[in-house]
Backbone as CSV, one residue per row, in Angstrom:
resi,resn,N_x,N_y,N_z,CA_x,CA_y,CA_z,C_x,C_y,C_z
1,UNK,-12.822,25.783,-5.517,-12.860,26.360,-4.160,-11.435,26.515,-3.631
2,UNK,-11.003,27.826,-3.386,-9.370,27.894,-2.505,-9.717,27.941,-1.298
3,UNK,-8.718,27.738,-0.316,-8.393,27.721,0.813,-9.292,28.666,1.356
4,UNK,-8.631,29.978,0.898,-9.535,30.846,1.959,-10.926,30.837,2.086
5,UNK,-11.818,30.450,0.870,-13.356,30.406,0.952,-13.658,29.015,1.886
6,UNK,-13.049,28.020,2.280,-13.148,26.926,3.130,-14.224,27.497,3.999
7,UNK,-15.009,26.432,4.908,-15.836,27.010,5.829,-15.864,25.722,6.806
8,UNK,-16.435,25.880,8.099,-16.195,24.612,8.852,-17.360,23.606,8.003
9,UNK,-18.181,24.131,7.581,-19.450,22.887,7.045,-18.469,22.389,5.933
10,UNK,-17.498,23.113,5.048,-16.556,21.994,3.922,-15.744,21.162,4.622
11,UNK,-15.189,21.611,6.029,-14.615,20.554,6.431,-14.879,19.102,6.848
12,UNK,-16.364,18.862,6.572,-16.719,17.902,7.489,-16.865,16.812,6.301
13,UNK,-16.296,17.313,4.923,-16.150,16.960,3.965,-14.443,15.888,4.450
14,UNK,-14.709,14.234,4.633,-13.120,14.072,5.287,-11.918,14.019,3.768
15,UNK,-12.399,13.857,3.034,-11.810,13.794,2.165,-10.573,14.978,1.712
16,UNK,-12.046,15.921,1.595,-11.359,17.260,1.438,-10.509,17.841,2.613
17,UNK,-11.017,17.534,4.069,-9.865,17.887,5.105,-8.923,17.443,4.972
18,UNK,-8.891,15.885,4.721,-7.639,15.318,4.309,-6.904,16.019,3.631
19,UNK,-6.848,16.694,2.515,-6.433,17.110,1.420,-5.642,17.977,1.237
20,UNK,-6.114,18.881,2.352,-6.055,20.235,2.910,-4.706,19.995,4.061
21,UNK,-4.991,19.456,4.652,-4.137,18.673,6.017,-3.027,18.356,5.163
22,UNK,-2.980,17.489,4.255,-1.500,17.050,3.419,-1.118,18.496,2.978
23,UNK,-2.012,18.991,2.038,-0.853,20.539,1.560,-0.299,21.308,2.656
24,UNK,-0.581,21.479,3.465,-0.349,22.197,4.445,0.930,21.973,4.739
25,UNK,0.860,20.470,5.469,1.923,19.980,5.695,2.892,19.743,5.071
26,UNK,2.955,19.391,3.479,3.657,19.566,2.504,3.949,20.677,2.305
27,UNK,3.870,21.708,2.569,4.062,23.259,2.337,5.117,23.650,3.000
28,UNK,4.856,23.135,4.977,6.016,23.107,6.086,6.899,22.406,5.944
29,UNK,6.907,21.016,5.139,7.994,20.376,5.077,9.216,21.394,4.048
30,UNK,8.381,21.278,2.970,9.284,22.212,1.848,9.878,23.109,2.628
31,UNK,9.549,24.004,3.592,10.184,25.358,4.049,11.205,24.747,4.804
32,UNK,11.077,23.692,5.543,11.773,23.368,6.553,12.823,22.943,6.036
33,UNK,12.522,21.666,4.773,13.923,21.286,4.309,14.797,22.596,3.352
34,UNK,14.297,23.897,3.239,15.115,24.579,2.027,15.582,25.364,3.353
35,UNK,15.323,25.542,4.333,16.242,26.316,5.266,14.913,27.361,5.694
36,UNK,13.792,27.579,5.049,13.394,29.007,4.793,12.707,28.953,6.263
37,UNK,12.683,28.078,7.411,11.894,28.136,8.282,12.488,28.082,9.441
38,UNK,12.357,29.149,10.473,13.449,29.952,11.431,12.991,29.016,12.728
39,UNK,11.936,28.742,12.519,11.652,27.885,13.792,11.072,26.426,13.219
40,UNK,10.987,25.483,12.627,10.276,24.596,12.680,9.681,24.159,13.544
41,UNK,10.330,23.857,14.721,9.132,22.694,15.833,8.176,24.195,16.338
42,UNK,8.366,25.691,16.400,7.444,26.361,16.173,6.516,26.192,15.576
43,UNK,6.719,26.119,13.989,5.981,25.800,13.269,5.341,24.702,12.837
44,UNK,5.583,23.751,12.884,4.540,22.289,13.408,3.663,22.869,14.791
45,UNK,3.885,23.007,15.724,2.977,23.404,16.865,2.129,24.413,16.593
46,UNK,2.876,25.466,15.999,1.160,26.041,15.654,0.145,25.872,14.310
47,UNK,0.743,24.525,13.322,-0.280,23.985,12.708,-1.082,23.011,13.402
48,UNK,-0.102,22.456,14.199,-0.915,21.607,14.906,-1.951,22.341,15.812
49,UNK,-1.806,23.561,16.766,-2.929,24.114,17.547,-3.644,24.545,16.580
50,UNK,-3.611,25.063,15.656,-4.684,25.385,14.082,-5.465,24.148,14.227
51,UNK,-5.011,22.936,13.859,-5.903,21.989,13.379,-6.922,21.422,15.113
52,UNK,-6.315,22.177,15.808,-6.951,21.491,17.635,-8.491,22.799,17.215
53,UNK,-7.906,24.112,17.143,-8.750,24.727,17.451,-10.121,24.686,15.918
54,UNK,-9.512,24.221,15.243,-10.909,24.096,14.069,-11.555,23.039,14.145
55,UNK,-10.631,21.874,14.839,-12.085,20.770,14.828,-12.513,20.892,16.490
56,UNK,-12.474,21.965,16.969,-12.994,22.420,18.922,-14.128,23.068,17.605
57,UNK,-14.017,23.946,17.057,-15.096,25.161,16.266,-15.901,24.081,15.668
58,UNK,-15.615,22.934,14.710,-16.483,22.256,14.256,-17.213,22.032,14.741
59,UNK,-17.353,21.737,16.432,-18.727,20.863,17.614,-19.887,21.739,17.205
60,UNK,-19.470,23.171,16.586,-20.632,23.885,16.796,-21.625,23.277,14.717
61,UNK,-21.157,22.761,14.252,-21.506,22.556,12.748,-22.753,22.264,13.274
62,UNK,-23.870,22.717,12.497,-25.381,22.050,12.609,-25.155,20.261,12.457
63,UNK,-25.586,19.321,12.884,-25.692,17.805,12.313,-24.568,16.681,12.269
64,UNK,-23.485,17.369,12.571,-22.238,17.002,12.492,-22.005,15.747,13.426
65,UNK,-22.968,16.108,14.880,-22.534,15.228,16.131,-23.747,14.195,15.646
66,UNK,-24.596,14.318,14.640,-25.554,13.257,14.097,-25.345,12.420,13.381
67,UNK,-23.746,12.363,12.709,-23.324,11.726,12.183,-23.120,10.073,12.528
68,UNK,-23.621,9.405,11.424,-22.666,7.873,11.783,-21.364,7.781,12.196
69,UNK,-20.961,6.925,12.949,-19.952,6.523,13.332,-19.462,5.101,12.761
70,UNK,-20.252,4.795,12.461,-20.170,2.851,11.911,-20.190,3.546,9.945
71,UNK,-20.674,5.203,9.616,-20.122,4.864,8.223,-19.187,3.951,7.833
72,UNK,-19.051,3.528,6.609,-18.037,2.944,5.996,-17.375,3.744,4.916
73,UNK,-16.419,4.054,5.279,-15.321,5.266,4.649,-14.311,4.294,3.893
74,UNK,-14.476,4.631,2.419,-13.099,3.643,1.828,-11.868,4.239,2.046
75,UNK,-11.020,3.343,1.578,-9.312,3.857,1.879,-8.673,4.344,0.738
76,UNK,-8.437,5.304,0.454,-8.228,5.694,-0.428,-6.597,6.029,-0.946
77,UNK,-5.678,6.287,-2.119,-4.417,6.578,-2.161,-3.979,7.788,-1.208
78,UNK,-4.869,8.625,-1.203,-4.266,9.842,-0.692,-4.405,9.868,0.878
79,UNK,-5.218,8.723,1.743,-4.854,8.442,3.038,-3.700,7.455,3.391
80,UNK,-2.771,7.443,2.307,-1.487,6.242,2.546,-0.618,7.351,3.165
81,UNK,0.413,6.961,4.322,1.244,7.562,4.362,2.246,7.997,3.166
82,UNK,2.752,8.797,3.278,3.863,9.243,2.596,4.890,8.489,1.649
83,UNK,5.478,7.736,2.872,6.019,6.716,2.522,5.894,6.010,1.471
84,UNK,4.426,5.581,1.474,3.438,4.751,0.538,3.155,5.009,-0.988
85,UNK,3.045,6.511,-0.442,2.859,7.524,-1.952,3.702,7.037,-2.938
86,UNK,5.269,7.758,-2.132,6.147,7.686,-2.990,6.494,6.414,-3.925
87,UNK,6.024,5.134,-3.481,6.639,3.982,-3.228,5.158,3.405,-5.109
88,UNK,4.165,4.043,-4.963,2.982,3.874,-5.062,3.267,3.220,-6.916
89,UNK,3.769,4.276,-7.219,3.923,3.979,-8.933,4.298,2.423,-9.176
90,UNK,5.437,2.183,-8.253,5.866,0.871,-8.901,4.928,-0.035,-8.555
91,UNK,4.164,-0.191,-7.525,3.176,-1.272,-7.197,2.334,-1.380,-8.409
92,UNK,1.817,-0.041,-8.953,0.989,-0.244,-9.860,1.757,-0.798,-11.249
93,UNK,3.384,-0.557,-11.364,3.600,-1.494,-12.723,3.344,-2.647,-12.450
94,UNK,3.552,-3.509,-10.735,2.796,-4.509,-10.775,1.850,-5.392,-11.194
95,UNK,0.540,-4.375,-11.270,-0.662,-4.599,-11.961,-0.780,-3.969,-13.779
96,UNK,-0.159,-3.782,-14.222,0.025,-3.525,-15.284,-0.286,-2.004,-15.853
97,UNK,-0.163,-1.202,-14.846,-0.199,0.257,-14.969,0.853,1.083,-15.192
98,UNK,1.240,2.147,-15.929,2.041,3.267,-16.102,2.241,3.755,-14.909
99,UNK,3.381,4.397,-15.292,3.922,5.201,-14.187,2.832,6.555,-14.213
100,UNK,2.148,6.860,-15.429,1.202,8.187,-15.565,-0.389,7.526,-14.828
101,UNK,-0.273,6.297,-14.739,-1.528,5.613,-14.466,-2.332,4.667,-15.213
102,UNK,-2.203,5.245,-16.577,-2.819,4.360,-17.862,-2.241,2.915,-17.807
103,UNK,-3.003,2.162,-18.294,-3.499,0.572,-18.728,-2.627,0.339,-19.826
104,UNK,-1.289,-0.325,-19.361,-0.143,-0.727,-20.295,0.113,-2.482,-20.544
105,UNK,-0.360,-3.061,-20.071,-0.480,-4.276,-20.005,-1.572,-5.237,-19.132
106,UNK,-2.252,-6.361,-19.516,-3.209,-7.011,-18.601,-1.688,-7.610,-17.275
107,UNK,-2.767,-7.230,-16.167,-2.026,-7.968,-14.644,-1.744,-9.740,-14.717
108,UNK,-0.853,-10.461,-14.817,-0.307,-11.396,-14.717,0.097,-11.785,-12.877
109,UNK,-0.380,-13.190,-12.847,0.142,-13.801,-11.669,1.439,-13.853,-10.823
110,UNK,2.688,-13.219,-11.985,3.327,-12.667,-11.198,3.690,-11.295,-10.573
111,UNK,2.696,-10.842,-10.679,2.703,-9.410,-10.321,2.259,-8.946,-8.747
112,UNK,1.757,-10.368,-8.706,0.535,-10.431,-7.217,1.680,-10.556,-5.947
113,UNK,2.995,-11.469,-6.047,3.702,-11.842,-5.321,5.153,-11.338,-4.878
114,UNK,5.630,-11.139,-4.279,6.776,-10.462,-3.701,7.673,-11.492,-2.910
115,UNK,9.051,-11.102,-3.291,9.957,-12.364,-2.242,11.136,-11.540,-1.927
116,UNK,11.614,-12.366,-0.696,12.797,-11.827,-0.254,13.933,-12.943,-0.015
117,UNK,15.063,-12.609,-0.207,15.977,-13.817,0.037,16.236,-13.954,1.118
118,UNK,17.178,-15.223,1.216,17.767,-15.739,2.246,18.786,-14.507,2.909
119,UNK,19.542,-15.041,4.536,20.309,-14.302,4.743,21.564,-14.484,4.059
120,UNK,21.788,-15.575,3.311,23.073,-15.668,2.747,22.690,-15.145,1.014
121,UNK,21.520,-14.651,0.582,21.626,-14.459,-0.495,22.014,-12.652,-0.867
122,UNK,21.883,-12.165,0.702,21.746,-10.400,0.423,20.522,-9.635,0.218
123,UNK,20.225,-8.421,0.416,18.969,-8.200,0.592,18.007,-8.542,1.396
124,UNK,18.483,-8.726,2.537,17.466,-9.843,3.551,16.469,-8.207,3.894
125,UNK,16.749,-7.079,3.854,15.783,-6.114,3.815,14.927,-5.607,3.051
126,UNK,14.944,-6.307,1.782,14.256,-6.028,0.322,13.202,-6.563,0.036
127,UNK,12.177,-6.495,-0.320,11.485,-7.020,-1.348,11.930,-7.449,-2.895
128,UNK,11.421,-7.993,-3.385,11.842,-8.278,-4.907,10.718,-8.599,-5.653
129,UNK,10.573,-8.066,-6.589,9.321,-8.626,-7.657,9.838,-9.263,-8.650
130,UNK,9.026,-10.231,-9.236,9.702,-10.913,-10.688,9.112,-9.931,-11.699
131,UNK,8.857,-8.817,-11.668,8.473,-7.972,-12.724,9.215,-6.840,-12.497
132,UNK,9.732,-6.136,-11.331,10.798,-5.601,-11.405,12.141,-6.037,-11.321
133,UNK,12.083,-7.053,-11.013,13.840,-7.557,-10.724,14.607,-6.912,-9.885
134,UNK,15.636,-7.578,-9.126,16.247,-6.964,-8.231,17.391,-5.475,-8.150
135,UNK,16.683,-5.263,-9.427,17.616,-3.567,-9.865,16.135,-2.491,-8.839
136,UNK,14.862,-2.882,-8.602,13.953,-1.969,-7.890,13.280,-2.884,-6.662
137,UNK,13.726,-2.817,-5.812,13.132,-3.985,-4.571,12.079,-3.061,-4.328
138,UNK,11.756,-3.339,-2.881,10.787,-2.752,-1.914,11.342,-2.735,-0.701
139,UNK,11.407,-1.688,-0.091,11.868,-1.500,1.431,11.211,-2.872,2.039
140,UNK,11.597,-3.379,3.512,10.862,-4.133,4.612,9.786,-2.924,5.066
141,UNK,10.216,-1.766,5.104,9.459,-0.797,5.932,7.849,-0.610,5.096
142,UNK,8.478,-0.374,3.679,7.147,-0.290,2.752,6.400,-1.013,2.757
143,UNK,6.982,-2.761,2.712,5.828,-3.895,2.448,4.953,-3.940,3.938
144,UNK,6.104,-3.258,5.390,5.232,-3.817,6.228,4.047,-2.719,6.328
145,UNK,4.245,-1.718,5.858,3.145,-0.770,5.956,2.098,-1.148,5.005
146,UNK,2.413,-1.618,4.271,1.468,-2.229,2.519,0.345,-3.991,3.846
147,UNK,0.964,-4.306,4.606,0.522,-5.314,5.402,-0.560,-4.865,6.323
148,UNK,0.023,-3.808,7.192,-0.744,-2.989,8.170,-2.371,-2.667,7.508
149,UNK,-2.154,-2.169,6.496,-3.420,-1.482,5.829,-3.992,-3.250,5.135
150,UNK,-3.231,-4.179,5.214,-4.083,-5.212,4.561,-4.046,-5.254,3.276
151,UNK,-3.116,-4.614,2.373,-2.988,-4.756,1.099,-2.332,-5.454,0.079
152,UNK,-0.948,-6.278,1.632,0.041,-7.501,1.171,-0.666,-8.183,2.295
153,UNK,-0.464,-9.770,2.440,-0.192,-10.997,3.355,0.397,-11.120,3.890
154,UNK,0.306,-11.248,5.198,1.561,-11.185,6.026,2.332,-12.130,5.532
155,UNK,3.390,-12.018,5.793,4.633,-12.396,4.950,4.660,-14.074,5.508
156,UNK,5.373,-15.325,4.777,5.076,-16.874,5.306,6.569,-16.410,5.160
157,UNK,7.663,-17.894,5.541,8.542,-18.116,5.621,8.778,-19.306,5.186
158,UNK,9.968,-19.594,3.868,9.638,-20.724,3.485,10.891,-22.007,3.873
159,UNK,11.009,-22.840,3.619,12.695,-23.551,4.459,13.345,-22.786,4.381
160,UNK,13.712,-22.789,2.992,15.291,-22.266,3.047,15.646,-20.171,3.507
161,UNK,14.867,-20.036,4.209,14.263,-18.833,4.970,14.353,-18.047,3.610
162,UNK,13.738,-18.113,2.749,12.966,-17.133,1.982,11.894,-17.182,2.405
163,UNK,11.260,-15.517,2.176,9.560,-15.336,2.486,9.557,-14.839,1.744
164,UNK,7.966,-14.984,1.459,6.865,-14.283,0.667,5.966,-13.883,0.834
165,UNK,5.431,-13.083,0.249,4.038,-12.204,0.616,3.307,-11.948,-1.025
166,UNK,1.795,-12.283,-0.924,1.076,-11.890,-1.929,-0.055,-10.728,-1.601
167,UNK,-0.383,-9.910,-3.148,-1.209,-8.893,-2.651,-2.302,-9.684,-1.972
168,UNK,-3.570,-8.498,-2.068,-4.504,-9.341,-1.393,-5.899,-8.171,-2.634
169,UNK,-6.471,-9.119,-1.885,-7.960,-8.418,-2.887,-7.898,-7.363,-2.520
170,UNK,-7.778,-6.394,-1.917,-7.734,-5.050,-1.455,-7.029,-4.137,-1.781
171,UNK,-6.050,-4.930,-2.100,-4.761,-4.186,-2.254,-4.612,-4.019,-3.974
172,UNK,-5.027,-5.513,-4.912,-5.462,-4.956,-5.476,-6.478,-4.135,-6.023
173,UNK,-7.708,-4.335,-5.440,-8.670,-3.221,-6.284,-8.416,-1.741,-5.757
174,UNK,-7.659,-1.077,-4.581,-7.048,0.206,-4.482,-5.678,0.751,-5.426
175,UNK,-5.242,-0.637,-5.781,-3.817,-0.495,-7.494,-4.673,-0.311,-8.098
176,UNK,-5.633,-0.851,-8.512,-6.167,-0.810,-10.202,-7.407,0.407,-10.143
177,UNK,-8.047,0.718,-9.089,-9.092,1.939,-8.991,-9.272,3.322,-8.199
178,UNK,-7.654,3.025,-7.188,-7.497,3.719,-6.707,-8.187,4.256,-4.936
179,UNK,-8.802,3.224,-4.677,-9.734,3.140,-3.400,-9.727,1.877,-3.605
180,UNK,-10.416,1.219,-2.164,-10.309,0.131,-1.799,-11.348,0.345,-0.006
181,UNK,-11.930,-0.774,0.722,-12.539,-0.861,1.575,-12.054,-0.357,2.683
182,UNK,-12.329,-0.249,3.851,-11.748,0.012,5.238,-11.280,-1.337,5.848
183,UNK,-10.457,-1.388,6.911,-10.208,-2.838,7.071,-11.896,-3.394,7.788
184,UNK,-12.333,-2.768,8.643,-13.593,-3.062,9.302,-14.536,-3.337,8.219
185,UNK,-14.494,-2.581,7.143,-15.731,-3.303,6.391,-15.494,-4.133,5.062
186,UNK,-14.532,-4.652,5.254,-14.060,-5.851,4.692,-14.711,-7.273,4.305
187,UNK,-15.434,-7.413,3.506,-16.110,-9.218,3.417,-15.256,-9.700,2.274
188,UNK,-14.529,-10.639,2.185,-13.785,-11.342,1.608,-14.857,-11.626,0.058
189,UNK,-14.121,-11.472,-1.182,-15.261,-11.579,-2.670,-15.945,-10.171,-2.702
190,UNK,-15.835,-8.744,-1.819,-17.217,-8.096,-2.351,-16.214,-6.767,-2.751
191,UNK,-15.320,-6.997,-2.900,-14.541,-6.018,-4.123,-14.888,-5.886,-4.925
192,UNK,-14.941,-4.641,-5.780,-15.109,-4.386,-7.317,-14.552,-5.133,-7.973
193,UNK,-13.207,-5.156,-7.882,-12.574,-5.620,-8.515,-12.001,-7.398,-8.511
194,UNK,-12.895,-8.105,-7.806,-12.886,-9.719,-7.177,-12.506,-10.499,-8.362
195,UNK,-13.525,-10.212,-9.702,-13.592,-11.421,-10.290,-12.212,-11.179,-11.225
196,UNK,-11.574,-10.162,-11.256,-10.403,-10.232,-12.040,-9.242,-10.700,-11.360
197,UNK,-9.326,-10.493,-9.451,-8.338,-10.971,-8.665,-8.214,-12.371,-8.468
198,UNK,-9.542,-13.043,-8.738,-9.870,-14.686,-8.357,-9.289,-15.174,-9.860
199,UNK,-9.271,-14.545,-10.947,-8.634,-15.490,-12.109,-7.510,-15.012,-12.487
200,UNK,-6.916,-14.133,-11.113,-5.511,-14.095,-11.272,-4.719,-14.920,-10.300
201,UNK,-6.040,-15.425,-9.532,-5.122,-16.339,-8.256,-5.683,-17.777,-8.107
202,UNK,-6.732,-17.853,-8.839,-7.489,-19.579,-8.228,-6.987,-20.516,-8.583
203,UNK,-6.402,-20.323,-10.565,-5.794,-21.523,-10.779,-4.240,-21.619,-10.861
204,UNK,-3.202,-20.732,-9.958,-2.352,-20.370,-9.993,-1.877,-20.767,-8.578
205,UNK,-1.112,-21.504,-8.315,-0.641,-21.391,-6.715,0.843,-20.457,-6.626
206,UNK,0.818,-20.320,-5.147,2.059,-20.007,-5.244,3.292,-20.493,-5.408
207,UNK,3.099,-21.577,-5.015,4.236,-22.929,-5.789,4.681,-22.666,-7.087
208,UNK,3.671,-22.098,-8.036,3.935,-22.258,-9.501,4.524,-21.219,-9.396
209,UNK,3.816,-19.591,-9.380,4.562,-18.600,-9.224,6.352,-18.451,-8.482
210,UNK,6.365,-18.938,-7.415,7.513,-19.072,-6.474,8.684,-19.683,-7.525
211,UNK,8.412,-20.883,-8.118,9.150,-21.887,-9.163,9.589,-20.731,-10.108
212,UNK,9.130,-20.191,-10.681,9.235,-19.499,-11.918,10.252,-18.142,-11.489
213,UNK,9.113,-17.498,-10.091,10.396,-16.606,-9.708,12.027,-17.111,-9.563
214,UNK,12.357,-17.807,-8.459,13.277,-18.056,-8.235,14.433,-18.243,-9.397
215,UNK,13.667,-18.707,-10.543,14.474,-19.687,-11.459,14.506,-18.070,-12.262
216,UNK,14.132,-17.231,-12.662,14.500,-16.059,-12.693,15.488,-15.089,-11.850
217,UNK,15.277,-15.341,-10.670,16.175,-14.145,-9.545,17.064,-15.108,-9.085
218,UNK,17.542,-16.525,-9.201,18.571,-16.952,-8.713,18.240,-18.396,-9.630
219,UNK,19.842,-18.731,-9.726,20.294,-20.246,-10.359,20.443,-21.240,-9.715
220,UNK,21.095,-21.068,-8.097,21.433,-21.573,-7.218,20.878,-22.240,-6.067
221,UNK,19.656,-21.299,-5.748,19.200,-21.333,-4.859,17.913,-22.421,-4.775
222,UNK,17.829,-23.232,-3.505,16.897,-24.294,-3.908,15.376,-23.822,-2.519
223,UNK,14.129,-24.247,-3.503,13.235,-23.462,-2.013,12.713,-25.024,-1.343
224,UNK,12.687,-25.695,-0.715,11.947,-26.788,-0.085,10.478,-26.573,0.248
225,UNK,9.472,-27.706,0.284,8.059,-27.316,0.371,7.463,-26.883,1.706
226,UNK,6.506,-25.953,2.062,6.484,-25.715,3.130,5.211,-25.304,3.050
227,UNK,4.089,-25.553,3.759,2.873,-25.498,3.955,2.145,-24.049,5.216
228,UNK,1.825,-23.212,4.422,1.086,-22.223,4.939,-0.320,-22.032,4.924
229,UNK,-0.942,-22.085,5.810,-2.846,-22.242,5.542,-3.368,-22.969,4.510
230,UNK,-2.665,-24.171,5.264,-2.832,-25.093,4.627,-2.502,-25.619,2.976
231,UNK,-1.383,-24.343,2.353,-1.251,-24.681,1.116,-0.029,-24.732,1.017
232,UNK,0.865,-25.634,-0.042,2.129,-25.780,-0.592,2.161,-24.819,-1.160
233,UNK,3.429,-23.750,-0.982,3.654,-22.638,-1.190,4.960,-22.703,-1.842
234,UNK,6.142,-23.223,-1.818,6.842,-23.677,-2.343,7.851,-24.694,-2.621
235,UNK,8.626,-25.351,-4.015,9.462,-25.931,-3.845,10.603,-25.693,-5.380
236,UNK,10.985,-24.912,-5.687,11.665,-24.786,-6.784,12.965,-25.731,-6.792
237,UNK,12.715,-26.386,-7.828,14.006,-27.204,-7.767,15.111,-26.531,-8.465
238,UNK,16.205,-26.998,-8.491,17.657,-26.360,-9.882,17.127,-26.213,-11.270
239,UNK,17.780,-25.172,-11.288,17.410,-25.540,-13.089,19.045,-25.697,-13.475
């Protein structure tokens, strides 16, 4: 189906509006950044009155206003911001995925966790993975958007002001399948993907993980124990 055969009854398809809504906009950006577009904030305003006046035309769709409102709509990659997109590949080497997508390795416990250093260590804006190493961090901006949607932990803080953040069940089963729940319809265990996230995290603390990182991403640096919901989260001693 192209563009032009669209009809308001495909739009009510959200997926596909979505879809439609990104090219679009991806289309204006391109023009805008190569020069080719004489007016831009013109042109945002009248995609934007485009998109006012087709969902005013939608009220008229047969069934449309019969719709649920309490559906449960999953979250899918292609409703991540932008930002997110771009950012998207490396999360998944996280979980043991290609940059093409394919299944290159089983997901390991350190893949789940993310740290940031101290202010005296540098990078106090980074993320760091022990599977990428500090040659590919993560923006602050990325992880906090990866938080917002519920897909990292909000970040703990540990003595020696390192924090950390681990995925979360959500976050992984939208890495490994590509969708994932809404935050509203969320029950903690009823992921697809649960029983592979629980025996990547039950008998694993973050203590152990944290130990192992550190002693990888720094020689020096010592973490003291510090208790977050109720769990010892870390204490890496010298090596």
């Amino acid at each position: 189906m192209n563009r032009a055969s669209l009809t308001l009854q495909d739009l009510t398809d959200a997926a596909l509006r979505k879809s439609l809504f990104r090219d679009m906009s991806k289309a204006l950006s391109i023009e805008i950044a190569r020069g080719a577009c004489a007016d831009g904030p013109g042109s945002i305003a009248k995609l934007m009155e485009r998109a006012f006046q087709t969902g005013f035309a939608m009220r008229a769709v047969p069934g449309l206003g019969q719709q649920r409102d309490d559906f449960a709509l999953p979250l899918k990659e292609a409703d991540l911001p932008s930002t997110l997109l771009r950012q998207l590949y490396k999360f998944k080497l996280l979980v043991g995925l290609g940059m093409d997508g394919s299944v290159r390795r089983e997901p390991t416990p350190k893949g789940m966790v993310l740290l940031m250093f101290p202010h005296s260590g540098g990078g106090r804006d980074e993320w760091v993975s022990p599977i990428l190493k500090r040659s590919s961090p993560f923006s602050l901006k990325v992880i906090n958007q990866m938080t917002q949607f519920g897909l990292y932990e909000r970040p703990s803080e540990l003595e020696d002001s390192w924090m950390i953040t681990r995925m979360t069940e959500w976050g992984f089963e939208l890495l490994t399948t590509g969708a994932t729940r809404g935050m509203r319809d969320r029950v903690p265990g009823s992921s697809t993907t649960y029983d592979v996230f629980k025996s990547l995290t039950e008998n694993v603390t973050p203590f152990d993980v944290v130990q192992n990182i550190a002693a990888d991403l720094t020689r020096t640096e010592r973490l003291e124990p510090i208790v977050s919901n109720g769990t010892t989260i870390g204490n890496p001693s010298r090596r």
